[in-house]
Phi, psi and omega in degrees: 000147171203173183226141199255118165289092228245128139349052207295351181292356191188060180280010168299330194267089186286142190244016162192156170240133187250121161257147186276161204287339193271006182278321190074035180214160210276123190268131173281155232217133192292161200272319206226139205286312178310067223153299212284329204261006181276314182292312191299323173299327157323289199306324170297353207258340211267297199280343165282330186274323192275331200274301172348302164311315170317300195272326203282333203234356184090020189260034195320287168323344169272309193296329177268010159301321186272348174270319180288002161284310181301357206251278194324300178297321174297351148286313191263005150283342140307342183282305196264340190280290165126000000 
C-alpha cells in the first residue's frame, strides 16, 4: 500500500509518495522543506486518529506498538538534532 500526495495546482505531479513498511521500496521525498514539514504533520494527524481508534475498540496492542514506533522515531531525531 502506499499514499500519493498530490500538487492540486498540478495533480498530474505528485510531490511525496509515502510507503508502508512492509513494501520495501523507497519513499519519495517532497522537493522542499515546507511540503515535507506539511506532510509530516498530516501523517501525525493520521498516526493520532488510528491509534486513537485502536484504544477506542480494545485494540491495546496496536495501539501501544505504534506508540512505541513513535518513541523510537522521537529518539532518532533527536539523535540526530543533537
Amino acid at each position: 500500500m502506499r499514499t500519493v500526495h498530490v500538487d492540486y495546482t498540478n495533480p498530474r505531479k505528485p510531490y511525496a509518495i509515502t510507503n508502508d513498511d512492509e513494501s520495501g521500496k523507497p519513499n519519495a521525498i517532497p522537493e522542499d522543506a515546507q511540503t515535507a514539514l506539511g506532510l509530516m504533520r498530516d501523517e501525525i494527524a493520521n498516526i493520532t486518529h488510528e491509534t486513537r481508534w485502536l484504544i477506542e475498540n480494545g485494540e491495546m496492542d496496536g495501539a501501544k506498538e505504534i506508540i512505541k514506533n513513535l518513541q523510537s522515531f522521537a529518539d532518532t531525531i533527536r539523535e540526530r538534532v543533537g
